[in-house]
N, CA, C and O atoms as a GROMACS GRO file, in nm:
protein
  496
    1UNK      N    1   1.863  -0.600  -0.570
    1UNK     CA    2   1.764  -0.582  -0.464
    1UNK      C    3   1.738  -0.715  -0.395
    1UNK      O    4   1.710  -0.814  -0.462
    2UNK      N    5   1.746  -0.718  -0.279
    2UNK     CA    6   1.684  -0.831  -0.192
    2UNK      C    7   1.566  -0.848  -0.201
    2UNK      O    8   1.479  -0.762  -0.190
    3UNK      N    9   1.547  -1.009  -0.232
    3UNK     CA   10   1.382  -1.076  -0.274
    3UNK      C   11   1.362  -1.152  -0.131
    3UNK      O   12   1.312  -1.264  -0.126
    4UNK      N   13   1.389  -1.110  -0.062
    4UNK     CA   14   1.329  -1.208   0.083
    4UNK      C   15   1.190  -1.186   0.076
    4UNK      O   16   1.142  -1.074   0.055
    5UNK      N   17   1.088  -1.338   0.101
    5UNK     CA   18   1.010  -1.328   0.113
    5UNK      C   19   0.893  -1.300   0.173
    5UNK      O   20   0.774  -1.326   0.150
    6UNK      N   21   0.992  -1.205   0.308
    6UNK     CA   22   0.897  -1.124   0.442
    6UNK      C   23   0.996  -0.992   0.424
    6UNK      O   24   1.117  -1.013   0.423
    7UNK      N   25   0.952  -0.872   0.411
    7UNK     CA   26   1.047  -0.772   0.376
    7UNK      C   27   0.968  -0.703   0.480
    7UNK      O   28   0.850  -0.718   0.513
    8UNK      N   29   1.068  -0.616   0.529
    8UNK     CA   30   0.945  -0.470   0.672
    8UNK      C   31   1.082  -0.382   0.619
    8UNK      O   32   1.193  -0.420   0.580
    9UNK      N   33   1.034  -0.274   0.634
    9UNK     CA   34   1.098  -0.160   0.593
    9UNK      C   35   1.050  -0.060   0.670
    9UNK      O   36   0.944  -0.010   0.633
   10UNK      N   37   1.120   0.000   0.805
   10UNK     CA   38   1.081   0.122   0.900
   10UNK      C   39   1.124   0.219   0.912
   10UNK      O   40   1.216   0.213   0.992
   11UNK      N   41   1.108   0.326   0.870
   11UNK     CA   42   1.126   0.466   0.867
   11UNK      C   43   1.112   0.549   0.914
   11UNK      O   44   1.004   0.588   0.869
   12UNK      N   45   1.165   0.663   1.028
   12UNK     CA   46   1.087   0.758   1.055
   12UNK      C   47   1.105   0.884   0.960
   12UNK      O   48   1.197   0.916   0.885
   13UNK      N   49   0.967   0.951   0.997
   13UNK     CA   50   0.968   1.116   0.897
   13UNK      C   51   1.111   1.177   0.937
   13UNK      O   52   1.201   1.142   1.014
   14UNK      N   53   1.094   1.269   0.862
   14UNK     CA   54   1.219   1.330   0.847
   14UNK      C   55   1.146   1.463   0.962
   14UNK      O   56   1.230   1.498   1.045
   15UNK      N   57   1.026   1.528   0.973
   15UNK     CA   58   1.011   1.629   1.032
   15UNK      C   59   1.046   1.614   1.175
   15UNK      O   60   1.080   1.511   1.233
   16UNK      N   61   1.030   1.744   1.225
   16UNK     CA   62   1.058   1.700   1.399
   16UNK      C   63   0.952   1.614   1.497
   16UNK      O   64   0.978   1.578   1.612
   17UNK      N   65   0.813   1.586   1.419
   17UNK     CA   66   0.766   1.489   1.499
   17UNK      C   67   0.782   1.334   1.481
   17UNK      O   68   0.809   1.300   1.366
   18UNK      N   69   0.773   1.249   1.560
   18UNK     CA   70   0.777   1.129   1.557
   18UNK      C   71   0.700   1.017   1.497
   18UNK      O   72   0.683   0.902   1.539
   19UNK      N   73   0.654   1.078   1.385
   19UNK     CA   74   0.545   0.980   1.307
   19UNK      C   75   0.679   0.855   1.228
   19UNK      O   76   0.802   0.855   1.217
   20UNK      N   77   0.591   0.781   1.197
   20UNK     CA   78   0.693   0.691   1.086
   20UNK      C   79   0.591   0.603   0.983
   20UNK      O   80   0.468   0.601   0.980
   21UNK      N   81   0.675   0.542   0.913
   21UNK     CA   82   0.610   0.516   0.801
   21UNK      C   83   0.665   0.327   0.794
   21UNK      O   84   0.782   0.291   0.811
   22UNK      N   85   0.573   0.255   0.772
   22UNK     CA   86   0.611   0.105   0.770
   22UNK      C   87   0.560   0.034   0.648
   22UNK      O   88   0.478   0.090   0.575
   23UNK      N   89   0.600  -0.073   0.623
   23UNK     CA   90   0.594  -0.140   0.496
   23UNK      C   91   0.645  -0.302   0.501
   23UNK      O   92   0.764  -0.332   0.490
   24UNK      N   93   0.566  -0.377   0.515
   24UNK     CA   94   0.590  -0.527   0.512
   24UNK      C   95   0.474  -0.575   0.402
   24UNK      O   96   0.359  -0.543   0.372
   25UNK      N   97   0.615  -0.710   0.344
   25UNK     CA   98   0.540  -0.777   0.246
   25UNK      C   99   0.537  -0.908   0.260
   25UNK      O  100   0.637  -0.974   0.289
   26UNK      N  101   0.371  -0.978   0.230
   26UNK     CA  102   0.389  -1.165   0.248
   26UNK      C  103   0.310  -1.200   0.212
   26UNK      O  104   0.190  -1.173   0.214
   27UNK      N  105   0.422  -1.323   0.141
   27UNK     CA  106   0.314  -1.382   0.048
   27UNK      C  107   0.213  -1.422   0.058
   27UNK      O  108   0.183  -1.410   0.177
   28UNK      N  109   0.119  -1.473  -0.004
   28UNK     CA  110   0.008  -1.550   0.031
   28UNK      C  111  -0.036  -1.616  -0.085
   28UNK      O  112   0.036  -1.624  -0.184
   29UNK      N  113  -0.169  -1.674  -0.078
   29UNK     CA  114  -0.188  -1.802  -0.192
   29UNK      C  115  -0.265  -1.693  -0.308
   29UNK      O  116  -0.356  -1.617  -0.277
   30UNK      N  117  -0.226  -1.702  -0.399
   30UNK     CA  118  -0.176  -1.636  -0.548
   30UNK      C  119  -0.214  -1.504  -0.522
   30UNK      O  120  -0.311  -1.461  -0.584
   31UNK      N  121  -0.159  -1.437  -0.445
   31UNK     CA  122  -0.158  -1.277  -0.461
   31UNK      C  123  -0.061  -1.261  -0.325
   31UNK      O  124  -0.054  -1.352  -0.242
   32UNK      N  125   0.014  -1.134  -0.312
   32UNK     CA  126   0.092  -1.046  -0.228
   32UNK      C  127   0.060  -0.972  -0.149
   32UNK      O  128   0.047  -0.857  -0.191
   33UNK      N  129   0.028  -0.998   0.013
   33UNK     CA  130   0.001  -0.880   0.103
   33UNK      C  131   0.080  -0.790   0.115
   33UNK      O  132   0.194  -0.820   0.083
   34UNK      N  133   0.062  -0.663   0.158
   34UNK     CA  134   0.150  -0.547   0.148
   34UNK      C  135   0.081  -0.479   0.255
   34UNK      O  136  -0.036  -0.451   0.232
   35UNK      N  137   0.121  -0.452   0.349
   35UNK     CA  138   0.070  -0.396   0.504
   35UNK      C  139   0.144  -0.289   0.515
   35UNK      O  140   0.262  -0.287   0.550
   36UNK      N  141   0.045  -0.154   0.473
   36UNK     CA  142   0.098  -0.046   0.567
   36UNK      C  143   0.063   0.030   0.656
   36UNK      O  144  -0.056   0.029   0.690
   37UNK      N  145   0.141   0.103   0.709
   37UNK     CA  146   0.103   0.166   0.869
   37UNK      C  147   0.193   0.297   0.858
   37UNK      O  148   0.299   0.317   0.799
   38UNK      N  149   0.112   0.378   0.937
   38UNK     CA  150   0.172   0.501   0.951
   38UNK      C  151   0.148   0.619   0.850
   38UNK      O  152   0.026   0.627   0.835
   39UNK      N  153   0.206   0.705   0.782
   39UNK     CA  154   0.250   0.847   0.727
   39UNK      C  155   0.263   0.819   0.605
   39UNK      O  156   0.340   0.726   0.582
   40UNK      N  157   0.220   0.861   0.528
   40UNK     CA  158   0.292   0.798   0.417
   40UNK      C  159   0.290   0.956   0.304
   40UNK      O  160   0.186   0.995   0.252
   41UNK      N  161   0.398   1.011   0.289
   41UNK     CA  162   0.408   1.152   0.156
   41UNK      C  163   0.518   1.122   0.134
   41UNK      O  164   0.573   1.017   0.166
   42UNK      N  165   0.592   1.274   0.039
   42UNK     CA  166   0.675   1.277   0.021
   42UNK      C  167   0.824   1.197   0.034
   42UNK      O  168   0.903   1.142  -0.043
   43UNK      N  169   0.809   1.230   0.211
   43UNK     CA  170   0.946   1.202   0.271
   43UNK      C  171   0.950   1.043   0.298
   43UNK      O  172   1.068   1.023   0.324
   44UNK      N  173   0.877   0.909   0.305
   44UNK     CA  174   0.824   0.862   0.377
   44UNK      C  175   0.788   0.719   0.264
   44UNK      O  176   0.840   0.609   0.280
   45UNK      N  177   0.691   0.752   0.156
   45UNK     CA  178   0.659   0.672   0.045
   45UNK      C  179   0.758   0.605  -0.003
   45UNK      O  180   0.721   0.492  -0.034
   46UNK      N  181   0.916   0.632  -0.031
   46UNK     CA  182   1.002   0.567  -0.061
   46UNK      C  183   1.016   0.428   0.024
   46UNK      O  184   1.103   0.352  -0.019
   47UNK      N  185   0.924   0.371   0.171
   47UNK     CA  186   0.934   0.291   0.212
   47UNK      C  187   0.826   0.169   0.141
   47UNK      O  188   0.846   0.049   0.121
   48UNK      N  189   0.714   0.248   0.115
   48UNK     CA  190   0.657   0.172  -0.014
   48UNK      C  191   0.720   0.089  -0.141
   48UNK      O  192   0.698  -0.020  -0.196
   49UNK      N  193   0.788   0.170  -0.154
   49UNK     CA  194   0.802   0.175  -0.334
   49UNK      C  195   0.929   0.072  -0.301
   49UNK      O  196   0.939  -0.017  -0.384
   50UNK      N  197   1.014   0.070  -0.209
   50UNK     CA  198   1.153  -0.045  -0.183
   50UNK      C  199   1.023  -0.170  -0.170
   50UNK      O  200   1.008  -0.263  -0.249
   51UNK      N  201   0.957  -0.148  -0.077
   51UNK     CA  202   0.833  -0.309  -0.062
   51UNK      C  203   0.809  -0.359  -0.189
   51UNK      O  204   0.851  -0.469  -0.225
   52UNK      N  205   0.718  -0.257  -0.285
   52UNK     CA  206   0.664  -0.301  -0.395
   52UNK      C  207   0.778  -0.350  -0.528
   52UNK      O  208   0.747  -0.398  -0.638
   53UNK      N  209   0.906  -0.323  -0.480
   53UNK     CA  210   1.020  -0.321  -0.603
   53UNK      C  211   1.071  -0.480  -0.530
   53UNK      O  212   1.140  -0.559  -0.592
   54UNK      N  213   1.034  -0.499  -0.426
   54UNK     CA  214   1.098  -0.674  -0.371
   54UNK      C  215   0.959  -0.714  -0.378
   54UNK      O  216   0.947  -0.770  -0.268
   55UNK      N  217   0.851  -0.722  -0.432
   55UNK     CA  218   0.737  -0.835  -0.433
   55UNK      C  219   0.788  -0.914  -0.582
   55UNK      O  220   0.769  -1.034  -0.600
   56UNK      N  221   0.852  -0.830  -0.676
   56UNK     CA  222   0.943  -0.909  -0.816
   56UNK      C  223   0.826  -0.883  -0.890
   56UNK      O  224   0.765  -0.779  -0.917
   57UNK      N  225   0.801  -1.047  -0.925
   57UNK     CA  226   0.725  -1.096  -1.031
   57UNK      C  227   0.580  -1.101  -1.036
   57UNK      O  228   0.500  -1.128  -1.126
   58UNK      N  229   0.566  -1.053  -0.871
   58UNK     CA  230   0.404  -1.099  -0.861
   58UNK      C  231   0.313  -0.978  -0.873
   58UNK      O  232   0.331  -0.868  -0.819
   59UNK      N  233   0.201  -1.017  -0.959
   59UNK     CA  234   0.167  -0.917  -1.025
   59UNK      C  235   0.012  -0.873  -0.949
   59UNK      O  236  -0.043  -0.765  -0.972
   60UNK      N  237  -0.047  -0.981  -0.852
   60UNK     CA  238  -0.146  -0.971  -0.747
   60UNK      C  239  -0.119  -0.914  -0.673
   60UNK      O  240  -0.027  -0.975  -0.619
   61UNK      N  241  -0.146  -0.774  -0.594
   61UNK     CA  242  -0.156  -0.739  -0.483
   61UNK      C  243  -0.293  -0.688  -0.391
   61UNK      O  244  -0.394  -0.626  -0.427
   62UNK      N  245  -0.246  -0.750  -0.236
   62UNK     CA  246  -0.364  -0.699  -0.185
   62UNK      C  247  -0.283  -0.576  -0.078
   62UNK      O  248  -0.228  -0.615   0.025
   63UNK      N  249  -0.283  -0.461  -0.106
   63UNK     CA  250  -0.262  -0.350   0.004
   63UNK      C  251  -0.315  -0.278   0.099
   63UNK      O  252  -0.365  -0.167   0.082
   64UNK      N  253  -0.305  -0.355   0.239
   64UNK     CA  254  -0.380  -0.306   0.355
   64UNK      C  255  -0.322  -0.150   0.353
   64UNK      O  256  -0.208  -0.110   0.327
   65UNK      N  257  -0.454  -0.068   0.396
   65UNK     CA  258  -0.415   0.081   0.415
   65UNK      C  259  -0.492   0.068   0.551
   65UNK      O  260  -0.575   0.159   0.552
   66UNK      N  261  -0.499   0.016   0.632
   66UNK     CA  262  -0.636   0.019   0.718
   66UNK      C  263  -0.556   0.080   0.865
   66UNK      O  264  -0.619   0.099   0.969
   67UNK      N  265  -0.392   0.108   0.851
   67UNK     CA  266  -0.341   0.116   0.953
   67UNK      C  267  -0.271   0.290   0.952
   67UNK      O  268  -0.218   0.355   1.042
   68UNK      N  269  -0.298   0.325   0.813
   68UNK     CA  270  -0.203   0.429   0.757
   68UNK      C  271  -0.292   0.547   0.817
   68UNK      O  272  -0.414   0.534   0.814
   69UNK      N  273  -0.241   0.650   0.867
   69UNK     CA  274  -0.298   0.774   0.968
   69UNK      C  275  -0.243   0.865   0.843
   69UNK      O  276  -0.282   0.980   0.864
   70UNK      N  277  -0.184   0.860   0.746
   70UNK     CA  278  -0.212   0.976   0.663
   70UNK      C  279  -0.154   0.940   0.526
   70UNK      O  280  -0.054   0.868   0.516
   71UNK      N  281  -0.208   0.982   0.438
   71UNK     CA  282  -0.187   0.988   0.295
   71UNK      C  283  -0.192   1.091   0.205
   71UNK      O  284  -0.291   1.163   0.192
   72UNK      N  285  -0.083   1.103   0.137
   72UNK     CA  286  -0.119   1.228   0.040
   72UNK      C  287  -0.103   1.191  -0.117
   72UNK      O  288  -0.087   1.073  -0.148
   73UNK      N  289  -0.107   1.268  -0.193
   73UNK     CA  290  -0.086   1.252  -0.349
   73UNK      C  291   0.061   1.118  -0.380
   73UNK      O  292   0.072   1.040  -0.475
   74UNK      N  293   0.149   1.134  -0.266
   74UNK     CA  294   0.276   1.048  -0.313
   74UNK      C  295   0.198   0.902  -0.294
   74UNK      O  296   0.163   0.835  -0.391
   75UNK      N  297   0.180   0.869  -0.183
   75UNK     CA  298   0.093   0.722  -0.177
   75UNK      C  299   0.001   0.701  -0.336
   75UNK      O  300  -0.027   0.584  -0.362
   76UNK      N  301  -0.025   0.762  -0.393
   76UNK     CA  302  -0.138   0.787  -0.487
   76UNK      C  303  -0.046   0.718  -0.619
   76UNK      O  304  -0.047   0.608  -0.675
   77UNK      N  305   0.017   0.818  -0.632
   77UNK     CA  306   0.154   0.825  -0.714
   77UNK      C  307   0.234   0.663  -0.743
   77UNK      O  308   0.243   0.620  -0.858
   78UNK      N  309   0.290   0.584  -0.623
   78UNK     CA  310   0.337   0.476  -0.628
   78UNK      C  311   0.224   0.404  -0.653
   78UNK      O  312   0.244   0.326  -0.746
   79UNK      N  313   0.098   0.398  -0.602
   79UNK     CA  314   0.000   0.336  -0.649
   79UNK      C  315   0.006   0.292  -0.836
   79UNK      O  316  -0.009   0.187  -0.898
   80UNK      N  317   0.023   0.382  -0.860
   80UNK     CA  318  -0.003   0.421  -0.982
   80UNK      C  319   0.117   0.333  -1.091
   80UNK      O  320   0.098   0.265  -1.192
   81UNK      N  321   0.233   0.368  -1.022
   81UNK     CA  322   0.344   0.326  -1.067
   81UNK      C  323   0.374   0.160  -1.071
   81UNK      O  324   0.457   0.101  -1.140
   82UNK      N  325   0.279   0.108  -0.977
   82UNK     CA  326   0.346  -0.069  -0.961
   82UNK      C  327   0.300  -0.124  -1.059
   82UNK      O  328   0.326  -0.243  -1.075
   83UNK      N  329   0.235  -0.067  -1.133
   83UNK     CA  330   0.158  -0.192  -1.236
   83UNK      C  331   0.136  -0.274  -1.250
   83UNK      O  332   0.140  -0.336  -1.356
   84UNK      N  333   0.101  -0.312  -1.136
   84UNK     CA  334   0.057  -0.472  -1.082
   84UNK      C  335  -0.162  -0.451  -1.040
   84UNK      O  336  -0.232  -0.353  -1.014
   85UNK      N  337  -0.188  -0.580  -1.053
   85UNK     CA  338  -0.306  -0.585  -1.038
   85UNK      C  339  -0.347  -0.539  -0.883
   85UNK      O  340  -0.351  -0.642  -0.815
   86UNK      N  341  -0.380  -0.420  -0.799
   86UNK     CA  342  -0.406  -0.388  -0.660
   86UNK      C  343  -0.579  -0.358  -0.638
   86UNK      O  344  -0.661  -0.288  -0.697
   87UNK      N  345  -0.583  -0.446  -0.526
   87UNK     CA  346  -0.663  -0.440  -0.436
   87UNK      C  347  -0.655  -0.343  -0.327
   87UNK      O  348  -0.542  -0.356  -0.278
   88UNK      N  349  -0.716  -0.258  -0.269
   88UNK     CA  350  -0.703  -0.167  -0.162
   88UNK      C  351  -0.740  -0.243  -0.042
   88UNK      O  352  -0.854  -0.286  -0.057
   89UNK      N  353  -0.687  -0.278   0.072
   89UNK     CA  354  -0.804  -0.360   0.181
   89UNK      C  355  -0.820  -0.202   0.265
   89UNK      O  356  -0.733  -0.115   0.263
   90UNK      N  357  -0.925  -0.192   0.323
   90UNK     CA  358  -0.979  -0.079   0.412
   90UNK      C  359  -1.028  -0.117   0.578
   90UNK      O  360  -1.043  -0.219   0.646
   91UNK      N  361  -1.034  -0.041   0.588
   91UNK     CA  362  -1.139   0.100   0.598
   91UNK      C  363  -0.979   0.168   0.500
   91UNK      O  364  -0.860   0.136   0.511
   92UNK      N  365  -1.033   0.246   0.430
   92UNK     CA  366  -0.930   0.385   0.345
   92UNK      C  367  -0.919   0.497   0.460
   92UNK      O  368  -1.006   0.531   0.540
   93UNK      N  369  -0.778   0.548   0.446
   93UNK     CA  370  -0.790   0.666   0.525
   93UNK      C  371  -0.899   0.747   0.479
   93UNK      O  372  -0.953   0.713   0.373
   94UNK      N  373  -0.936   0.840   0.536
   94UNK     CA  374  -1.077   0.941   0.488
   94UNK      C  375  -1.006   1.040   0.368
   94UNK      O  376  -1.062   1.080   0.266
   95UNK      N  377  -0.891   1.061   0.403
   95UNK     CA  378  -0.806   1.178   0.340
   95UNK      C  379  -0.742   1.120   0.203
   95UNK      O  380  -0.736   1.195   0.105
   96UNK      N  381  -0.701   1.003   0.198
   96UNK     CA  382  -0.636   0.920   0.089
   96UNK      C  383  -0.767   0.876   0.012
   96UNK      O  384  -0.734   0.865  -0.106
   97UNK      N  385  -0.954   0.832   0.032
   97UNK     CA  386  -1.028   0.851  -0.033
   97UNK      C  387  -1.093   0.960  -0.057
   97UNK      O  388  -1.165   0.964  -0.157
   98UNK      N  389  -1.085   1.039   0.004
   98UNK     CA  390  -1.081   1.196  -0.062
   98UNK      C  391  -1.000   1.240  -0.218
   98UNK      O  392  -1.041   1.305  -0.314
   99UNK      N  393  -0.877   1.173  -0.191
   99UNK     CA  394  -0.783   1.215  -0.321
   99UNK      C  395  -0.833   1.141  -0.442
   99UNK      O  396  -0.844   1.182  -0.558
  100UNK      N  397  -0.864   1.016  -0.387
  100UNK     CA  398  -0.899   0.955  -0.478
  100UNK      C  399  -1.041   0.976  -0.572
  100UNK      O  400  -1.050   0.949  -0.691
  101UNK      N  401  -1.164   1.040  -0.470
  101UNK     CA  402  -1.237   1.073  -0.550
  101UNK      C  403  -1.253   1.224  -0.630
  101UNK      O  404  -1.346   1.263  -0.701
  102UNK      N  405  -1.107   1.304  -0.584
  102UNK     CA  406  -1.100   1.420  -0.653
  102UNK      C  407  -1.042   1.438  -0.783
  102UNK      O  408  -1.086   1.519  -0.865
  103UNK      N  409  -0.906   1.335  -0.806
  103UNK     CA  410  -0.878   1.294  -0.884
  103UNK      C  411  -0.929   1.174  -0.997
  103UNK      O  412  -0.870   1.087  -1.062
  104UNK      N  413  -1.072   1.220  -0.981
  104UNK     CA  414  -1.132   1.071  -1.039
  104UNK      C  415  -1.102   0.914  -1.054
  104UNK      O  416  -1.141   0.825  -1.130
  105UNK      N  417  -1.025   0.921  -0.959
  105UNK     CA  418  -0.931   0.794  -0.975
  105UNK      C  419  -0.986   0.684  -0.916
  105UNK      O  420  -0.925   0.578  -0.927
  106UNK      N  421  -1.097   0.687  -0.853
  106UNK     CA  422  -1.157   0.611  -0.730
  106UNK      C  423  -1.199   0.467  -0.788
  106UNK      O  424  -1.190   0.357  -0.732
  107UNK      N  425  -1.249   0.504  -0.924
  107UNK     CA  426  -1.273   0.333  -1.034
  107UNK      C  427  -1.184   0.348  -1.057
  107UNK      O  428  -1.209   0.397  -1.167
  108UNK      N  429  -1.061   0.349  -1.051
  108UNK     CA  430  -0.976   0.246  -1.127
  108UNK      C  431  -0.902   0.126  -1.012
  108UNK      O  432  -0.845   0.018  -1.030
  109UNK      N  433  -0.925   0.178  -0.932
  109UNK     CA  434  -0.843   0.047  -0.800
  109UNK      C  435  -0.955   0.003  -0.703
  109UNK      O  436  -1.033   0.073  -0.638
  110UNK      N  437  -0.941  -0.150  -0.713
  110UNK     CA  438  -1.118  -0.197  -0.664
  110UNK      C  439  -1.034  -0.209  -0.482
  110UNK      O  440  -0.918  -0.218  -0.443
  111UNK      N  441  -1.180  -0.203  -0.409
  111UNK     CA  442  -1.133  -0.140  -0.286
  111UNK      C  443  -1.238  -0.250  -0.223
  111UNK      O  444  -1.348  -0.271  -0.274
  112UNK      N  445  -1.182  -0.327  -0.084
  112UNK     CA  446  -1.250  -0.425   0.022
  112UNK      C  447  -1.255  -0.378   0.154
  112UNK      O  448  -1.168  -0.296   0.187
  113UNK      N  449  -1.364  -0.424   0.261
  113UNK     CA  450  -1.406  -0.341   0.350
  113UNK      C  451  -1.262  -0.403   0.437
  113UNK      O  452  -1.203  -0.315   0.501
  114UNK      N  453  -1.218  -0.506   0.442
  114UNK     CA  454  -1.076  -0.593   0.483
  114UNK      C  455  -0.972  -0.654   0.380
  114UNK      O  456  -0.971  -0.658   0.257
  115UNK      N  457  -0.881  -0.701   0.480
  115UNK     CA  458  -0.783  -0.759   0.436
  115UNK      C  459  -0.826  -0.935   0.320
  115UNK      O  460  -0.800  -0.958   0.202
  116UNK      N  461  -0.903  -1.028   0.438
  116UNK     CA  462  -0.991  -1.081   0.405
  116UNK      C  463  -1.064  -1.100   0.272
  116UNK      O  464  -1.042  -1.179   0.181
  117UNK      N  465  -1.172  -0.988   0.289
  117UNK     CA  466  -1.199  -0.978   0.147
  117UNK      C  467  -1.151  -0.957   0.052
  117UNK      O  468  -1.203  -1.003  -0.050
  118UNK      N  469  -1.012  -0.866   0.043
  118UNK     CA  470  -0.955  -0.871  -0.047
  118UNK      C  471  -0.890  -0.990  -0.088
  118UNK      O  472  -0.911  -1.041  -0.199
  119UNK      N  473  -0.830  -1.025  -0.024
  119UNK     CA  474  -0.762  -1.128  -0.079
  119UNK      C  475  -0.909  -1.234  -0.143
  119UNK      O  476  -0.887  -1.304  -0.241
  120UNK      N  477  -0.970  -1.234  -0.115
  120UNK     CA  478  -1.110  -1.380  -0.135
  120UNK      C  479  -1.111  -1.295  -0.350
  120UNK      O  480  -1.142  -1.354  -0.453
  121UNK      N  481  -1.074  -1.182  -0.336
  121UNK     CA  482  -1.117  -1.121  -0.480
  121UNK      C  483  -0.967  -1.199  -0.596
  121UNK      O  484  -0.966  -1.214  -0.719
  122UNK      N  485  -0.886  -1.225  -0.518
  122UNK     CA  486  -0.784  -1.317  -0.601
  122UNK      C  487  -0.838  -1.435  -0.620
  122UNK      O  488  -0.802  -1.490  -0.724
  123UNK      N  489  -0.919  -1.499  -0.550
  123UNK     CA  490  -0.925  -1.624  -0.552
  123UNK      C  491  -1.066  -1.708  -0.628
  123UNK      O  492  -1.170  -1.681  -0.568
  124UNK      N  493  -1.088  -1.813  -0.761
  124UNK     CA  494  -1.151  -1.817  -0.801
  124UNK      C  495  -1.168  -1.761  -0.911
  124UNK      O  496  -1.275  -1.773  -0.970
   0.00000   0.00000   0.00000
């Protein structure tokens, strides 16, 4: 796998509309931004999961969702899977904190009103 240390990964859905799904990663001072945008299920999340499989070793992440127009259980899912220390930066989609508080899952991944703040929660 390629470890470049600015990775974007662009996808469109597979359905007949034109949504797509994006994924860039960069570094920053001791934790990993991870910026996504767009769609993110089924068809689509695999653009995640290539991002989070080239961050390597680093076990800090801060993951902007503040751009993502939809989320379902798969976003949830890779969440789950990186086993790395994640920060959520927000605003949360409404629909992706929905899942999260249905699935009781909502304490287990600490969540910032920004990018910003999150990252300030690595530091210190």
């Amino acid at each position: 796998m390629n470890r470049d240390p600015y990775i974007r990964h662009t996808r469109p859905c597979l359905s007949s509309c034109s949504c797509q799904a994006e994924a860039e990663c960069v570094p920053g001072d001791g934790h990993t931004l991870v910026r996504l945008s767009g769609e993110f299920d089924a068809d689509t999340v695999h653009v995640f999961r290539e991002v989070l499989e080239a961050t390597g070793e680093a076990t800090d992440l801060v993951v902007d969702l503040s751009s993502v127009t939809f989320a379902d259980t798969s976003l949830l899912h890779a969440l789950l899977d990186a086993r790395k220390r994640v920060v959520l930066a927000g605003p949360l989609p409404r629909q992706f904190h929905r899942i999260l508080d249905l699935t009781g899952l909502v304490q287990l991944f600490a969540a910032a009103s920004d990018v910003d703040a999150a990252s300030r929660s690595f530091s210190g």
